[in-house]
C-alpha positions as CSV (number, residue, x, y, z in Angstrom):
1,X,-242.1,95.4,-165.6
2,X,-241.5,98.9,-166.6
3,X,-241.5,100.0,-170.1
4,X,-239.3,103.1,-170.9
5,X,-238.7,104.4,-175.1
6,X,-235.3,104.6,-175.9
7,X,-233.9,106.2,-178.5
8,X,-230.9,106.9,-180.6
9,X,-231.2,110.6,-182.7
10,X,-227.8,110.5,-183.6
11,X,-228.9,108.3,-186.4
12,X,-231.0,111.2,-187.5
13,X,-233.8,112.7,-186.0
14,X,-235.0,116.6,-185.4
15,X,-235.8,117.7,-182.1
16,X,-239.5,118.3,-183.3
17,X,-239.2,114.4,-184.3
18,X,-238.2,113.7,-180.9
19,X,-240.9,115.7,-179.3
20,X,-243.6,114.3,-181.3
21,X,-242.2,110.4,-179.6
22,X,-242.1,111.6,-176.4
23,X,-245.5,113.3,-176.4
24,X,-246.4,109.6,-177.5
25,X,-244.3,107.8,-175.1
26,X,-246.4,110.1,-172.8
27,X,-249.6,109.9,-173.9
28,X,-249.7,106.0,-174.4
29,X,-248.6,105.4,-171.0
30,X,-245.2,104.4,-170.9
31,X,-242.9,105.1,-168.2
32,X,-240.3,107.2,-169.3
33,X,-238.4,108.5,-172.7
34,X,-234.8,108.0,-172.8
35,X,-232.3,109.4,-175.5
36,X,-228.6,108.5,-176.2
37,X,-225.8,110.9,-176.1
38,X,-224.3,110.8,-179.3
39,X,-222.7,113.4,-182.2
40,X,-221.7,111.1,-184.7
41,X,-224.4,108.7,-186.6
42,X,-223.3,105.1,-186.9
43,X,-223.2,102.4,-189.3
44,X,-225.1,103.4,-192.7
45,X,-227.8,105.9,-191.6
46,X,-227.2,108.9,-193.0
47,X,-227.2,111.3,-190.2
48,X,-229.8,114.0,-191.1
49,X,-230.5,116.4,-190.2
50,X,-227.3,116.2,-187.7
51,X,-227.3,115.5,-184.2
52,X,-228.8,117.0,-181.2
53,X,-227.6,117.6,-177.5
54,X,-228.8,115.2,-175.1
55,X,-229.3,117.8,-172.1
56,X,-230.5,120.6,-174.3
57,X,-233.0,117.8,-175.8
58,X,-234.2,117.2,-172.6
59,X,-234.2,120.5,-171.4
60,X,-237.1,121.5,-173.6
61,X,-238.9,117.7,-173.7
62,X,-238.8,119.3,-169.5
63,X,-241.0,121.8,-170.2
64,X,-242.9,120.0,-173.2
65,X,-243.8,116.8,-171.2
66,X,-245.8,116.6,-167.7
67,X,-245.5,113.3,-166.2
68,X,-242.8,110.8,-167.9
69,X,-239.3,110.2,-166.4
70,X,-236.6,111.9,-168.8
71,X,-233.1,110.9,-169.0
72,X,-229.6,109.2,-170.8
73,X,-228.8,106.1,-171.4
74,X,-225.9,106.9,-171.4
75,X,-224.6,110.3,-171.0
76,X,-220.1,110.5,-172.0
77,X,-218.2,111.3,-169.1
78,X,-216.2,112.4,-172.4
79,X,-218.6,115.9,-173.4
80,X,-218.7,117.3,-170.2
81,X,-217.0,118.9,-167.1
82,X,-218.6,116.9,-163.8
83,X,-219.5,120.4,-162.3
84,X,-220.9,121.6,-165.6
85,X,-223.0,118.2,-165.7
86,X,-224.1,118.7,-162.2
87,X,-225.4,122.2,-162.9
88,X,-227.0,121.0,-166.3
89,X,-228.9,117.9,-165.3
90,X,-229.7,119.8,-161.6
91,X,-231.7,122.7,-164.0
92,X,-233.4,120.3,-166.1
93,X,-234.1,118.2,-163.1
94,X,-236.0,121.7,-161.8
95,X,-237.6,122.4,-165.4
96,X,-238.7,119.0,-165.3
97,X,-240.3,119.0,-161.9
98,X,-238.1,116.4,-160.2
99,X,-238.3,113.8,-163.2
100,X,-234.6,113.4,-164.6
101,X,-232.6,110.3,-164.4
102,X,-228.8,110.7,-165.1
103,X,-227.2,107.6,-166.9
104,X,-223.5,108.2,-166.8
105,X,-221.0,106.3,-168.9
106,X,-217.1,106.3,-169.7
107,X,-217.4,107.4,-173.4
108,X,-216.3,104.9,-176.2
109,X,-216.8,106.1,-179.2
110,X,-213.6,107.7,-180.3
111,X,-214.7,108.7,-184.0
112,X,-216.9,111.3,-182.7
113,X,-214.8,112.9,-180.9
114,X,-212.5,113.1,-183.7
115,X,-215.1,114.8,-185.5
116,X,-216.3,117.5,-183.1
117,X,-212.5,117.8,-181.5
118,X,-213.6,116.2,-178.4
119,X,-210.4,115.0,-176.2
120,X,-210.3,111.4,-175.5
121,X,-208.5,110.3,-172.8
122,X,-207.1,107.1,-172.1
123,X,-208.4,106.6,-168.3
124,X,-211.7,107.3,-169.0
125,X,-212.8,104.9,-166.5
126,X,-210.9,106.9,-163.8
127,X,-212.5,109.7,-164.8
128,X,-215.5,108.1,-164.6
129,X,-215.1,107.3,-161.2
130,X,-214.3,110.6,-160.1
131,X,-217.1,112.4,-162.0
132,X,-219.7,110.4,-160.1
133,X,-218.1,111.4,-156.9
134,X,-218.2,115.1,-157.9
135,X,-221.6,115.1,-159.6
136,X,-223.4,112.9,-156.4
137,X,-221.1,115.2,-153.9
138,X,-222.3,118.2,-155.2
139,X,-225.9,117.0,-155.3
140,X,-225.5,116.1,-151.7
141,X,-223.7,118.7,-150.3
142,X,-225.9,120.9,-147.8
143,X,-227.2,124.2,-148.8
144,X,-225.0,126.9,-147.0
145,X,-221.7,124.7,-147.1
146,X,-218.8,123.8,-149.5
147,X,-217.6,121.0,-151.2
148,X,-214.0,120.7,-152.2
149,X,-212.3,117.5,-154.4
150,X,-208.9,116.9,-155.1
151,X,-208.6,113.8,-157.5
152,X,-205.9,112.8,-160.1
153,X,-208.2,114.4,-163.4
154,X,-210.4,116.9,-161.3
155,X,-210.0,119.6,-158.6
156,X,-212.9,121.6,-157.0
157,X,-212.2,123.9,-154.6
158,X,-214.9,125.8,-152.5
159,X,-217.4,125.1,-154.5
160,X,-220.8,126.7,-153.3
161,X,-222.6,123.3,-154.7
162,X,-225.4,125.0,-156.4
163,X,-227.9,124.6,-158.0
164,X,-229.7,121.7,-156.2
165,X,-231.8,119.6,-158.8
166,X,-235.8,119.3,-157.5
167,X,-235.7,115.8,-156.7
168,X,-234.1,115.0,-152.9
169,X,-231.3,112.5,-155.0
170,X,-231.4,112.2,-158.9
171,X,-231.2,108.8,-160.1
172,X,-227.9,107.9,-161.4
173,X,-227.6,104.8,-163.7
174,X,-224.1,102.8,-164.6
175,X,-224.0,100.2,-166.9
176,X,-222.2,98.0,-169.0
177,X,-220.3,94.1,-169.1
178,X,-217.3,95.1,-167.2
179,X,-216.7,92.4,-164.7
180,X,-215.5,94.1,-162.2
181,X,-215.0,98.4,-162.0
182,X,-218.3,98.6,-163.5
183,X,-220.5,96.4,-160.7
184,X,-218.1,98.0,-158.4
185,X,-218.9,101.3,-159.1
186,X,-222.5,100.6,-159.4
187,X,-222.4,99.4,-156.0
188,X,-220.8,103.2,-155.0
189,X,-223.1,105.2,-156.8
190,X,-226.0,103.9,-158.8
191,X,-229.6,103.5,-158.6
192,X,-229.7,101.2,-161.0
193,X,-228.0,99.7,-163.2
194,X,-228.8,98.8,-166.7
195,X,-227.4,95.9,-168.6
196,X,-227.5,96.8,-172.4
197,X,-227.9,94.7,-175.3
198,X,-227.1,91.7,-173.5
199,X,-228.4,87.8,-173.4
200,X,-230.3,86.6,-170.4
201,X,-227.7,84.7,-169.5
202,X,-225.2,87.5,-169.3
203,X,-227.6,89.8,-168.1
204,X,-228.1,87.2,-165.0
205,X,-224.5,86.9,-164.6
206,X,-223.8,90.5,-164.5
207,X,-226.8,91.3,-161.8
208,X,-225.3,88.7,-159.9
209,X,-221.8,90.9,-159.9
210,X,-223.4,93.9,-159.1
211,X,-225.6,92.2,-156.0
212,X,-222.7,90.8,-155.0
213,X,-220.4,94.7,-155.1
214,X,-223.3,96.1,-153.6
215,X,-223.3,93.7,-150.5
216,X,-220.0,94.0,-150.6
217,X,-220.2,97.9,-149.8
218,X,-222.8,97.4,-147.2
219,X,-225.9,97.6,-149.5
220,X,-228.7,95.0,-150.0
221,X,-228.3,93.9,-153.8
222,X,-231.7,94.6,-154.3
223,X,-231.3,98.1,-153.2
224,X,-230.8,98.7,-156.8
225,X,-233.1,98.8,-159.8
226,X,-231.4,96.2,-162.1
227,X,-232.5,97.0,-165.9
228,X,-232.2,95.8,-169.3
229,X,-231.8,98.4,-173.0
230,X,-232.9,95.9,-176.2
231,X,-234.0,96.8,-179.8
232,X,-237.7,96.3,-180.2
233,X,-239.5,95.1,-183.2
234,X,-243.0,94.2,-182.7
235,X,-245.5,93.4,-185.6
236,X,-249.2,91.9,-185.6
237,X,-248.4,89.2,-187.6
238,X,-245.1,87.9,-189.5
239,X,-245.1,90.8,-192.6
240,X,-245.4,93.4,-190.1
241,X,-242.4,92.3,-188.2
242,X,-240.3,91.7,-191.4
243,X,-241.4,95.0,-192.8
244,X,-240.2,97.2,-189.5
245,X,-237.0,95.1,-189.3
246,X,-236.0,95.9,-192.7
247,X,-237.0,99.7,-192.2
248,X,-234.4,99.5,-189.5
249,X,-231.8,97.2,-191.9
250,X,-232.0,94.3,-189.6
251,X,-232.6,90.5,-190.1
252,X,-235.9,89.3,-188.2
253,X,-233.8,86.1,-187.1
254,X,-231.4,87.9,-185.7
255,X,-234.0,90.9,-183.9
256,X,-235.7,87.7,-182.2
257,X,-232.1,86.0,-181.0
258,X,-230.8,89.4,-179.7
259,X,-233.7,91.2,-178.9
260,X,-237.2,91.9,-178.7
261,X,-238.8,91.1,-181.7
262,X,-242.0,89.1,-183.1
263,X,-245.6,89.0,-181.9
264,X,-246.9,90.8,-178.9
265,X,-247.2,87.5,-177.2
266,X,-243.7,86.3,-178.2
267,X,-242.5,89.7,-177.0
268,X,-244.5,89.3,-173.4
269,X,-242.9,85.7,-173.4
270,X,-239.3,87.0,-173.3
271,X,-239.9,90.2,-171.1
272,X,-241.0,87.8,-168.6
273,X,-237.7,86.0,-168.7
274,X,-235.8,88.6,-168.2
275,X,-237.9,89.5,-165.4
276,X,-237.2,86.2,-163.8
277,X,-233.6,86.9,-164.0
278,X,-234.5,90.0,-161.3
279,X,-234.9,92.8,-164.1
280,X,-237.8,94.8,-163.8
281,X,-237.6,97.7,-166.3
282,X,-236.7,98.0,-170.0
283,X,-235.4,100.4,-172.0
284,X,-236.9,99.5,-175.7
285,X,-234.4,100.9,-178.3
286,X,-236.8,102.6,-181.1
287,X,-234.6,102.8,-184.1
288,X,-237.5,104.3,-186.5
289,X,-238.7,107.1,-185.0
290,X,-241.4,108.4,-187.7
291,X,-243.3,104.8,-186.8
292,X,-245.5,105.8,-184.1
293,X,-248.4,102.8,-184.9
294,X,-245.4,100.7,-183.4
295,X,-245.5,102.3,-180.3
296,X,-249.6,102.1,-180.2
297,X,-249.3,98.5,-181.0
298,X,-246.5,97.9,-178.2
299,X,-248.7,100.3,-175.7
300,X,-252.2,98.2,-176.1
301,X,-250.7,94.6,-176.7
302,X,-247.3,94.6,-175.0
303,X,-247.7,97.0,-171.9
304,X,-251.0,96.2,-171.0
305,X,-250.4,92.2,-170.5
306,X,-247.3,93.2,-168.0
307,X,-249.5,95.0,-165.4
């Protein structure tokens, strides 16, 4: 199973703090460094310094990092025009050498977009729907020709399609519980598709949805990556574990019932469920960011026993 660092700055974190974890999620071998795309902290961190951009994050963790996969989980369909997107994320994908991974979401969280005066419309998943079929369109559109759209929300016309991003097709992720627009659209347009902070049982059920849409479509379900994003809280020993889940204000009961949490071994247990459900990468949601012995200790006794 693939091991990928996920993090979430909007509950306060520098860029320079986010460098320093993905030169770590780099050097200690793990498979990519992921980032949410947030501008308003949540619950009762603080905040500070303030948030950061996702893409502008990534734009400079492009040029800072050499061989880890970069990307959202997941970018609003809320913050940005689907053209603009397609230009941004086809730019880093060429700073980055052909490394970007777009995760694309509806948008949900309607405080912050109160407070940056962000519109939030009611048919986001509509919009959704028709973003993915500009952004892919314009990514697959030959150089030398147009691509027009005429949709309900959007309306390109004559558009030149450019720039192309490095890689032949970025991967585009969809996730989510919906039981049926979100496996649907997964089945249209992802690469994968990631099943977040969910129980084995619902993680299974939802796979099955989306193997099931993508047959439907004329796909092979396993044509897709299937993925699960879970809060991680390993320790060498039952003090260590306390201590980082009260760094993060969580209950170690509750870590290990919803997440990934406990020993190394107990930790290796459980990924191996989920990989028996048919998920064969995880996203692992680091919610302190200045504990980088976590990551060594998840690198040497967690990574290494998943060959």
């Amino acid at each position: 199973m693939d091991l990928r660092i996920f993090t979430e700055p909007q509950q306060g974190a520098s860029y320079d703090t986010l460098l320093t974890v993905a030169k770590a999620t780099e050097d200690l071998g793990f498979d990519a460094f992921f980032r949410s795309d947030h501008y308003l902290r949540m619950g009762d961190a603080d905040g500070l310094p303030g948030p950061t951009d996702a893409w502008i994050t990534l734009a400079g963790l492009a040029r800072e990092t050499k061989r880890i996969r970069l990307g959202t989980l997941m970018t609003a369909g809320t913050f940005r025009l689907p053209g603009v997107l397609a230009i941004q994320v086809a730019q880093v994908d060429q700073m980055s050498g052909g490394r970007i991974e777009l995760g694309l979401g509806a948008g949900w969280f309607e405080e912050e977009h109160k407070a940056y005066g962000i519109p939030f419309p009611k048919e986001k998943l509509a919009r959704l729907e028709e973003q993915l079929a500009i952004i892919t369109g314009l990514w697959g559109t030959e150089v030398g020709k147009e691509f027009t759209y005429e949709g309900s929300y959007y309306q390109l016309e004559k558009s030149p399609a450019l720039p192309k991003p490095a890689q032949r097709k970025v991967p585009v992720l969809i996730g989510g519980h919906g039981a049926t627009r979100t496996p649907r659209l997964a089945a249209q347009y992802a690469d994968e598709f990631n099943m977040p902070f969910a129980s084995l049982e619902d993680s299974e059920r939802q796979f099955g949805r989306v193997r099931a849409a993508a047959e439907a479509v004329g796909r092979k379900g396993d044509d897709l990556v299937y993925s699960n994003a879970l809060v991680v809280c390993v320790g060498k020993n039952d003090a260590e574990v306390a201590r980082r889940a009260a760094a993060i204000g969580r209950e170690v009961h509750e870590l290990k019932a919803n997440g990934l949490a406990g020993s190394p071994a107990e930790v290796v247990d459980k990924l191996g469920r989920y990989a028996a459900i048919g998920s064969s990468r995880a996203y692992l949601q680091m919610l302190d960011l200045d504990d980088l012995d976590h990551l060594e200790l998840i690198s040497a006794e967690v990574q290494s026993q998943l060959g």
